[in-house]
PLY file of the C-alpha trace (Angstrom):
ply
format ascii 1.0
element vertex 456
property float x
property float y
property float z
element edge 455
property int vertex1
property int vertex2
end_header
32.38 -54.58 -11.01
32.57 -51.58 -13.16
32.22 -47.70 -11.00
30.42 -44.68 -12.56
30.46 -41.66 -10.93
27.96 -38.67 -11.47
28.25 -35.19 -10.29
25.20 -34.40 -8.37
25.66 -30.30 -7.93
27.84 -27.71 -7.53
26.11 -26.59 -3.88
27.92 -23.46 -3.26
30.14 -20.80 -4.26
31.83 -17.78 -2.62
34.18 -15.49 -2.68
36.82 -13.94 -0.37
38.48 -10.86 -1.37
40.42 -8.67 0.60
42.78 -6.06 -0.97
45.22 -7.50 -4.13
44.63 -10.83 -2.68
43.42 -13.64 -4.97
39.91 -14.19 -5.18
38.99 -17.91 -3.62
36.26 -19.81 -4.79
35.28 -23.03 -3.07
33.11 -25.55 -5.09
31.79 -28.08 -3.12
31.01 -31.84 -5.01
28.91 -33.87 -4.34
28.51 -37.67 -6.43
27.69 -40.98 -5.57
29.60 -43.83 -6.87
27.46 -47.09 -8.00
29.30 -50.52 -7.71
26.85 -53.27 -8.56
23.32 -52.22 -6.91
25.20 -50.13 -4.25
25.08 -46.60 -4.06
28.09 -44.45 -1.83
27.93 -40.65 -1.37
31.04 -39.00 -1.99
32.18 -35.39 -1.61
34.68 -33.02 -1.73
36.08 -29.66 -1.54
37.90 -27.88 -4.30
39.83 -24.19 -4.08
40.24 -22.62 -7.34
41.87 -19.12 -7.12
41.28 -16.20 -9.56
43.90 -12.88 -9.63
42.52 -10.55 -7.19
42.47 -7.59 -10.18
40.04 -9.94 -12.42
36.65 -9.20 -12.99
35.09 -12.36 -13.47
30.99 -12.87 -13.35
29.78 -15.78 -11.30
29.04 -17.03 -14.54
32.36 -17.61 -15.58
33.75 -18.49 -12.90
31.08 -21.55 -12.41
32.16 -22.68 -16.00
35.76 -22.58 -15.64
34.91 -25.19 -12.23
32.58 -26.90 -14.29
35.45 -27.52 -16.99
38.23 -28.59 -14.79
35.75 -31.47 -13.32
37.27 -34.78 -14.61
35.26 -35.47 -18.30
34.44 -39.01 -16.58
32.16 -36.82 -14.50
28.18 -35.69 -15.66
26.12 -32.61 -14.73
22.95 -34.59 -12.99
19.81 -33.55 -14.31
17.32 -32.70 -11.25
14.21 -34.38 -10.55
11.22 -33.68 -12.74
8.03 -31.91 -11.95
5.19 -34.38 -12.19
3.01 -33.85 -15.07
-0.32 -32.95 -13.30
-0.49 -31.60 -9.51
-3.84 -32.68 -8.94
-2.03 -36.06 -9.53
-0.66 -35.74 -5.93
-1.11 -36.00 -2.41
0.64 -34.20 0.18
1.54 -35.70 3.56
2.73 -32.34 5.80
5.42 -32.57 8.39
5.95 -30.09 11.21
9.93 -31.07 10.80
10.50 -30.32 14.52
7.53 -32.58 15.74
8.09 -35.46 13.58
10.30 -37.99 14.23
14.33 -37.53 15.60
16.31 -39.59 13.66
19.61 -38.31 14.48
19.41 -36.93 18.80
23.20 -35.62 18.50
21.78 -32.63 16.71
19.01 -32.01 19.32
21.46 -29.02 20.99
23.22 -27.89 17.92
21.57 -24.75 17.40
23.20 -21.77 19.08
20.32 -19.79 19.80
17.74 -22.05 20.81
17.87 -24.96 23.21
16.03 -28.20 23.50
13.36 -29.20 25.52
11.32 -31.86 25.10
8.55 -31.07 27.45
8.38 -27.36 26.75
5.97 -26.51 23.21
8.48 -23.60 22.46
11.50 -24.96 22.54
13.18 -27.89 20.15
11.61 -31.48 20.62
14.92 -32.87 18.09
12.36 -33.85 14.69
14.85 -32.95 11.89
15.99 -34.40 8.21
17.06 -38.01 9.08
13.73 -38.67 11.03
11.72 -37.66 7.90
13.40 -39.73 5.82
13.52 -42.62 8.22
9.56 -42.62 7.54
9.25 -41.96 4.23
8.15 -45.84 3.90
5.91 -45.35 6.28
4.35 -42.07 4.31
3.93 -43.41 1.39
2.24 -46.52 2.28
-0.39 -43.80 3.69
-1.07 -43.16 -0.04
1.01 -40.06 -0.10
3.27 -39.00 -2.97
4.68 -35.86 -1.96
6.04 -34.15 1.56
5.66 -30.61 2.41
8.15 -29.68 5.28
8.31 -26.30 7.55
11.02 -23.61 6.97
14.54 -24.61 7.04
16.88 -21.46 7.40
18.55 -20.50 10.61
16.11 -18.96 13.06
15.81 -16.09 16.23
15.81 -17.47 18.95
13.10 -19.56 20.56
11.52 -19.73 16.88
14.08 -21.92 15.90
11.50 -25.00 16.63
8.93 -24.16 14.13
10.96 -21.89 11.29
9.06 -18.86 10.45
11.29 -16.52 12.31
14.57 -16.69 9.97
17.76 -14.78 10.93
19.85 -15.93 7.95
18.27 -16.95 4.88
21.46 -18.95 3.65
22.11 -21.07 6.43
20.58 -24.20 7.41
19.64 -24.57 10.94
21.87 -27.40 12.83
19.38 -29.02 14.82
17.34 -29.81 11.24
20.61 -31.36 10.17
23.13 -31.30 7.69
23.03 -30.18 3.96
23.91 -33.63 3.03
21.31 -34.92 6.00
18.58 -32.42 3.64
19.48 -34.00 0.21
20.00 -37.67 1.05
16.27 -36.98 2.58
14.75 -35.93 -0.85
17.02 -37.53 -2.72
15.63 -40.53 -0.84
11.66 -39.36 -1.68
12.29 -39.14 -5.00
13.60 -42.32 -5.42
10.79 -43.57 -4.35
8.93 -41.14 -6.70
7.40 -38.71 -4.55
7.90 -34.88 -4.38
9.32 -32.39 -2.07
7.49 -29.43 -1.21
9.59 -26.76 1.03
7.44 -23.75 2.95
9.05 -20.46 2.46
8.71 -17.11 4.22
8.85 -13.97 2.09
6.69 -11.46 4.34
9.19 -10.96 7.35
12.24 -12.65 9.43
12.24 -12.86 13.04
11.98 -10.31 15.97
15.41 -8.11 16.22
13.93 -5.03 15.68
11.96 -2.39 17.75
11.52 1.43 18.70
12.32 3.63 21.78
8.80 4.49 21.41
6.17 2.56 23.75
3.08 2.27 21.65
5.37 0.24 19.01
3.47 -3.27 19.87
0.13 -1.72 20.47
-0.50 0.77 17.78
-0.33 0.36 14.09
1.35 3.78 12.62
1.06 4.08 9.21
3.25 7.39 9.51
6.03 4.73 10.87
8.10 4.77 14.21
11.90 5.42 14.61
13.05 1.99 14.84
16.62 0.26 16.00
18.02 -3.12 16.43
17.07 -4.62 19.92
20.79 -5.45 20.51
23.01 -3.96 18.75
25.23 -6.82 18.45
22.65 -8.64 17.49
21.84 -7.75 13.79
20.83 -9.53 10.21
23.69 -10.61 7.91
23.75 -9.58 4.14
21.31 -9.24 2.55
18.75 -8.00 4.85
21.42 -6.16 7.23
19.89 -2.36 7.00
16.99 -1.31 8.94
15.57 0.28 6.06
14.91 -3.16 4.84
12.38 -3.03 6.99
8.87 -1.58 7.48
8.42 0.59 10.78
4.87 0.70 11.39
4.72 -1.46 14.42
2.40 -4.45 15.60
-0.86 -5.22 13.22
-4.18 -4.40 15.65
-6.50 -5.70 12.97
-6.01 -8.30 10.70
-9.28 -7.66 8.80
-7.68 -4.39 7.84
-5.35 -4.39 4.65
-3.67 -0.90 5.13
-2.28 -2.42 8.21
-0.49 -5.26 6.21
2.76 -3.25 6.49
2.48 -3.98 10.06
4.57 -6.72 12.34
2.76 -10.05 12.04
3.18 -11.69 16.15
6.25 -9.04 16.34
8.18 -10.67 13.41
10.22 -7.88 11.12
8.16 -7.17 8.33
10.06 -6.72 4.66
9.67 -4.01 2.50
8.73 -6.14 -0.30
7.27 -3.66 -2.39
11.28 -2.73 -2.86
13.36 -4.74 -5.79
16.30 -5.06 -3.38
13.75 -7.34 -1.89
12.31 -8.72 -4.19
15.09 -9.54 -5.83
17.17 -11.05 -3.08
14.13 -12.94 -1.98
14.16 -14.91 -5.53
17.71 -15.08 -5.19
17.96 -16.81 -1.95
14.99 -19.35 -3.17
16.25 -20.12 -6.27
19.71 -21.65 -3.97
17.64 -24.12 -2.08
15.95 -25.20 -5.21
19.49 -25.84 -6.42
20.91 -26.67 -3.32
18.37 -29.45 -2.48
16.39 -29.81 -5.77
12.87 -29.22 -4.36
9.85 -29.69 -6.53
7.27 -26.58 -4.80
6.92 -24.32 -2.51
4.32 -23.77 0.12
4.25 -19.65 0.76
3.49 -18.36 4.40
1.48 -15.23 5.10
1.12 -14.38 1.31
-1.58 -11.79 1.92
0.33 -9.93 4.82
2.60 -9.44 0.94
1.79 -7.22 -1.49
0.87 -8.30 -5.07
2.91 -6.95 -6.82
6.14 -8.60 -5.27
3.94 -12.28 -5.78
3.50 -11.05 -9.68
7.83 -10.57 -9.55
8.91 -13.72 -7.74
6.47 -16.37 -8.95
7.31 -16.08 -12.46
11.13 -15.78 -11.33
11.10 -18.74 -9.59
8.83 -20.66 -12.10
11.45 -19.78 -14.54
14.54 -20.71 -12.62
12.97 -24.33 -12.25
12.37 -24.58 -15.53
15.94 -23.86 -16.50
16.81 -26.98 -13.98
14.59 -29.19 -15.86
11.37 -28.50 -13.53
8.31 -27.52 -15.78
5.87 -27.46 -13.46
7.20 -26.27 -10.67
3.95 -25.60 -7.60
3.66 -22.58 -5.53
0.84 -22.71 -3.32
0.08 -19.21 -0.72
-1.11 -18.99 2.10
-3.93 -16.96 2.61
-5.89 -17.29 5.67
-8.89 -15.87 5.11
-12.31 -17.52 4.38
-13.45 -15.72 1.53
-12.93 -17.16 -1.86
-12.53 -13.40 -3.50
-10.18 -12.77 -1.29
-7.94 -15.95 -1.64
-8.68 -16.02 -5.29
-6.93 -12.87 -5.49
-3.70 -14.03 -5.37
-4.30 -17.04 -7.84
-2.82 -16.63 -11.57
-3.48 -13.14 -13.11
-6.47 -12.10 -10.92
-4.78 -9.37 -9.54
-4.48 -7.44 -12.73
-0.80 -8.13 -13.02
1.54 -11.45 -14.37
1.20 -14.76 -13.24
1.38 -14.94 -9.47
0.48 -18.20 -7.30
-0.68 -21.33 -9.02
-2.90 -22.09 -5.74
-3.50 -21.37 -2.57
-4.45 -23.25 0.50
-8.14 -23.68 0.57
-9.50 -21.73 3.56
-12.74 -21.44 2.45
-13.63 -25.22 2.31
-11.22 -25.44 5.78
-13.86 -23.53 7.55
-17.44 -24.91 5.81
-15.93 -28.64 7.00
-15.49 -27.63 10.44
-19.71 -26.82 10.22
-20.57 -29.35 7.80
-18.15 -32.80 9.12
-16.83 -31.92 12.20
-19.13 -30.22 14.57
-21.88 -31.56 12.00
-23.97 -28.42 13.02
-24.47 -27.06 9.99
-26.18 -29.31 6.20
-23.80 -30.31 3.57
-25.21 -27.86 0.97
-23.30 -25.36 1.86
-20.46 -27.85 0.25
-22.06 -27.50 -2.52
-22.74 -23.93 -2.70
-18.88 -22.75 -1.98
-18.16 -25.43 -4.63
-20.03 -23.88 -7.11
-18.54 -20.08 -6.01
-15.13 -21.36 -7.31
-14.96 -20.24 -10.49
-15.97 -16.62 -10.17
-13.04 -16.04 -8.03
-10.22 -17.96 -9.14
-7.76 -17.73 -12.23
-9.30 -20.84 -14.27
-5.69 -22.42 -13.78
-6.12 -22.43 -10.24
-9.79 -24.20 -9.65
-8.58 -27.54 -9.33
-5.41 -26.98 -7.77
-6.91 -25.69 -4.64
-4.85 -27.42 -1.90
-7.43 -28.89 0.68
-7.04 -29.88 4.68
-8.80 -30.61 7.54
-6.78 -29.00 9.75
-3.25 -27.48 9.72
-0.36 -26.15 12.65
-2.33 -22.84 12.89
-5.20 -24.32 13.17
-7.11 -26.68 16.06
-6.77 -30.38 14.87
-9.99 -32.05 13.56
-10.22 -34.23 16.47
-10.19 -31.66 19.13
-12.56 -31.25 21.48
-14.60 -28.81 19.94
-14.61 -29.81 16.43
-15.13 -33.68 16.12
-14.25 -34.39 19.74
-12.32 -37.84 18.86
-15.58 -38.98 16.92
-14.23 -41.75 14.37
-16.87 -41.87 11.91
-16.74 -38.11 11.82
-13.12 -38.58 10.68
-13.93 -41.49 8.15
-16.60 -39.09 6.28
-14.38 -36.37 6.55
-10.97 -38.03 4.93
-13.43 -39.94 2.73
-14.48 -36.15 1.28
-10.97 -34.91 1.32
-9.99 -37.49 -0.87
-12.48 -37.80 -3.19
-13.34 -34.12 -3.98
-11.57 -31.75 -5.84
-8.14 -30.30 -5.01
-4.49 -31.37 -4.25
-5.69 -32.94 -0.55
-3.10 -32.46 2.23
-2.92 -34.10 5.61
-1.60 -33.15 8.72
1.39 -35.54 10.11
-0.07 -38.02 13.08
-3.44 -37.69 11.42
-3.80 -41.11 11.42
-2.72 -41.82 15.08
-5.95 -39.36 15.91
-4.03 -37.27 17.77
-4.97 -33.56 18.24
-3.08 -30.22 18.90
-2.55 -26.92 18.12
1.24 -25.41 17.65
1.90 -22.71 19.78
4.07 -19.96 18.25
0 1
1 2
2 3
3 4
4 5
5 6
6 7
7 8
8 9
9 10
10 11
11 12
12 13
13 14
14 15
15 16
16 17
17 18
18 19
19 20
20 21
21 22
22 23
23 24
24 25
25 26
26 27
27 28
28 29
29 30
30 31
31 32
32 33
33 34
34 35
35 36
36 37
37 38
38 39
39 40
40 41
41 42
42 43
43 44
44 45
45 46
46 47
47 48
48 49
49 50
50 51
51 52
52 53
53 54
54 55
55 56
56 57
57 58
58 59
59 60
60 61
61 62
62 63
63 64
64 65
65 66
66 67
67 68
68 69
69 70
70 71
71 72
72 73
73 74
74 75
75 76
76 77
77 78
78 79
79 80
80 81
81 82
82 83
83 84
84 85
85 86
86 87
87 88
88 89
89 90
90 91
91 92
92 93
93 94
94 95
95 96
96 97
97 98
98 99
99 100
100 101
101 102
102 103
103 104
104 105
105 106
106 107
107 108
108 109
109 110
110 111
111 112
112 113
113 114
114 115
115 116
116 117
117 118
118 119
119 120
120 121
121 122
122 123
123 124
124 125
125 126
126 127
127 128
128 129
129 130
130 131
131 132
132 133
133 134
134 135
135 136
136 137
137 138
138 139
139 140
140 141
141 142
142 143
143 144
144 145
145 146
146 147
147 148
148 149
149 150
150 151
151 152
152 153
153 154
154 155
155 156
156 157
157 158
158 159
159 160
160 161
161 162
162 163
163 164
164 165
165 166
166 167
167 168
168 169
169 170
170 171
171 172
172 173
173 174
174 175
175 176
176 177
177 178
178 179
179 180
180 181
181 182
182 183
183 184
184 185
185 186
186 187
187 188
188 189
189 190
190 191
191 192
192 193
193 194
194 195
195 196
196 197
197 198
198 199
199 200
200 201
201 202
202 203
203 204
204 205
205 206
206 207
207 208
208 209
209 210
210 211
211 212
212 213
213 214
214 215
215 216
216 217
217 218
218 219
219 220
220 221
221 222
222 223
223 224
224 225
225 226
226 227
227 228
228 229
229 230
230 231
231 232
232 233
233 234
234 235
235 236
236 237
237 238
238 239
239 240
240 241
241 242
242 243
243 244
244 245
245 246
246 247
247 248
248 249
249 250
250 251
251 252
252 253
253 254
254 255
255 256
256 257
257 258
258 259
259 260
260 261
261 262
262 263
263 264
264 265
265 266
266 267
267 268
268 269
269 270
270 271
271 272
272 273
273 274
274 275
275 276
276 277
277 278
278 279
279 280
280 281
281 282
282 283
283 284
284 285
285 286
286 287
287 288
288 289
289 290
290 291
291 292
292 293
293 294
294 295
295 296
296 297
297 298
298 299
299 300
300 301
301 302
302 303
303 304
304 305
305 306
306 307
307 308
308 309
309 310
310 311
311 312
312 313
313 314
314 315
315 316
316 317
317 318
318 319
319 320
320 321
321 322
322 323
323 324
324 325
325 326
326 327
327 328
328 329
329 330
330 331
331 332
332 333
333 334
334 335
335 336
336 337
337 338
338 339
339 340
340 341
341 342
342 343
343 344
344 345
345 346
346 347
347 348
348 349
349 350
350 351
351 352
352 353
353 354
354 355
355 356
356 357
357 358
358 359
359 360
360 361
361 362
362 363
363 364
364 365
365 366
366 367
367 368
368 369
369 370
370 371
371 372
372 373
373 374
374 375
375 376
376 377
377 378
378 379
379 380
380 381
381 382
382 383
383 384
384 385
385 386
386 387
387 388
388 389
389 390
390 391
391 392
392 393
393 394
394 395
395 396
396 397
397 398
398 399
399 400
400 401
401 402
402 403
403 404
404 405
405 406
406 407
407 408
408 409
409 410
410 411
411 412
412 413
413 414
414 415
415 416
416 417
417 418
418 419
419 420
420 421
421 422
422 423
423 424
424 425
425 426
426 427
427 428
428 429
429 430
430 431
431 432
432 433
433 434
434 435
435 436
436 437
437 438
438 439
439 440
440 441
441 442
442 443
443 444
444 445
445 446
446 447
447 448
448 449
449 450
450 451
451 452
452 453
453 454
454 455
């Protein structure tokens, strides 16, 4: 039987330089052979050294590896956006929560342990679980996954992934990088799409002042701040504490001068700097090449101000599109239930370029909870928020909206104080979400009934 072989990505590069020594670039490779109908993954490691007195761009250097790979060997394309969104369905997986396909991973992570009967600790969901089920998902009707943060984490966060410590590195419980791509390699083959939720608006909690009101007072004058443990600190490139804002815990979320603020005493980013900003679409645009996702999912996008949306939206949109992916979905979330504000940050409605294609529908979230699941309140009011759309949305966001029942923040549908484990109240309820309009999204275990609320 004849054997092709096909480059699937140059994963990573760096550089080690130290005095007149010669600059050493690794290039990991990573192919699959086909013989007959069977597929292998293979990999490698290549070091290709450079005179420690050059000045050679990345650039370069990437094309001189490119041209010493054998000619027998092909640059993969990566996987296509689909043509429409609202074309989809999105199944959403708390990663940690979901199914543990590989248990000798379960204590990898160095600063968190697991515990499978504690909520804030690991329960040993990671990369190989997911795509253990991905039969199972899409025979729910779904065609595309959105999956919780994957970057190394502080601390006790590392369960849930909003909390990042480094922004390049995977974190080991999760899996490996090759456990991450045979996973959406594996949903792609069967035609669905990858969405990966991303945190631009802080890290975790490694910084803190001498000074005692710094949890319980918002300063907008900012507090002398230092690391908690000084041995303790952020790699590159977030290392400096002026990366940082110092204004201490947010008192009142209603109030948008206190956005600066700590959200739940995670280290808030001076986005409004381009060191930021531009390190932020730097570090995203790797795990789109890294692990070829298709959208991104965007936490706390209104504790972020607009103007860094309207600089790494069109970045990223544009870095996709260079890889083949024209339509490339970022979705924010903003949890708030009025439409002007979460219109906002839709398209150009915030005076400035292109900034989120959608956001999470809040607004319908909280009419359903009146309207389907405590059924205390008429269904007119469906109608009525419907109709408020389009005087708060950028027109390219009105039917992109991404609608839910119920979410990880949120109380599941079935709790006791929403639907209380009424059926039919579920039936009518998915029946609406997936016949009205939107990108619907459900909640993993949905259809085992089950109900709970992530505590973070």
């Amino acid at each position: 039987m004849v054997q092709r072989m096909k480059v699937l990505r140059v994963s990573s590069i760096y550089s080690q330089m130290s005095g007149n020594d010669n600059i050493r670039v690794r290039v990991f490779r990573v192919w699959y052979r086909v013989v007959g109908r069977n597929r292998k993954t293979v990999s490698d490691e290549r070091m290709v050294k450079f005179p420690g007195s050059c000045r050679c761009s990345v650039t370069r250097i990437i094309l001189y590896l490119l041209m010493a790979i054998p000619s027998s060997f092909v640059l993969a394309q990566y996987h296509p956006s689909p043509a429409d969104w609202r074309d989809q369905n999105i199944y959403f997986i708390f990663t940690d929560r979901f199914n543990d396909g590989d248990p000798s991973n379960n204590n990898a992570n160095p600063q968190s342990s697991y515990n499978g009967t504690n909520s804030r600790r690991i329960h040993g969901g990671d990369f190989r679980g997911i795509e253990q089920k991905l039969d199972y998902i899409q025979a729910l009707g779904a065609t595309a996954i959105w999956i919780t943060p994957i970057p190394q984490n502080v601390g006790s966060s590392g369960y849930h992934g909003y909390g990042a410590d480094n922004f390049y590195q995977l974190q080991p419980n999760w899996g490996s990088m090759s456990d991450l791509t045979s996973m959406v390699a594996a949903a792609h083959s069967r035609g669905m799409y990858v969405v990966l939720d991303v945190v631009c608006n802080h890290q975790g909690n490694r910084i803190d002042s001498a000074n005692s009101s710094w949890g319980t007072v918002f300063n907008a004058s900012g507090y002398p701040v230092r690391w908690s443990n000084s041995a303790n600190q952020y790699p590159a490139p977030f290392n400096q504490l002026t990366n940082f804002h110092n204004n201490g815990a947010i008192q009142y979320y209603i109030d948008p001068n206190q956005v600066l603020g700590e959200l739940s005493g995670l280290d808030d980013l001076r986005t409004e700097t381009m060191h930021v900003r531009t390190n932020m679409v730097n570090i995203y645009a790797y795990w789109i090449q890294a692990a070829d996702f298709d959208g991104f999912r965007l936490d706390t996008a209104k504790h972020v101000e607009p103007g860094f949306w309207q600089h790494f939206n069109p970045a990223i949109r544009a870095y996709a599109a260079s890889l083949g992916k024209t339509n490339f979905f970022q979705f924010g979330e903003v949890f708030d239930g009025s439409d002007s504000k979460c219109g906002f940050y839709t398209g150009t409605k915030a005076g400035g370029a292109f900034a989120n294609d959608s956001v999470l529908d809040y607004p319908l979230y909280y009419k359903l909870q009146s309207a389907l699941a405590t059924a205390s309140g008429n269904t007119k009011q469906l109608e009525d928020r419907f109709n408020a759309i389009a005087g708060n949305y950028d027109p390219a966001a009105e039917y992109h909206l991404v609608t839910f029942l119920d979410n990880h923040d949120q109380p599941r549908f079935m709790s006791p104080n929403w639907a209380n484990n009424n059926t039919n109240r579920l039936a009518v309820a998915l029946a609406f979400l997936y016949s009205a309009r939107g990108i619907p999204c459900l909640l993993r275990n949905r259809a085992e009934l089950q109900w709970r609320r992530r505590s973070r």
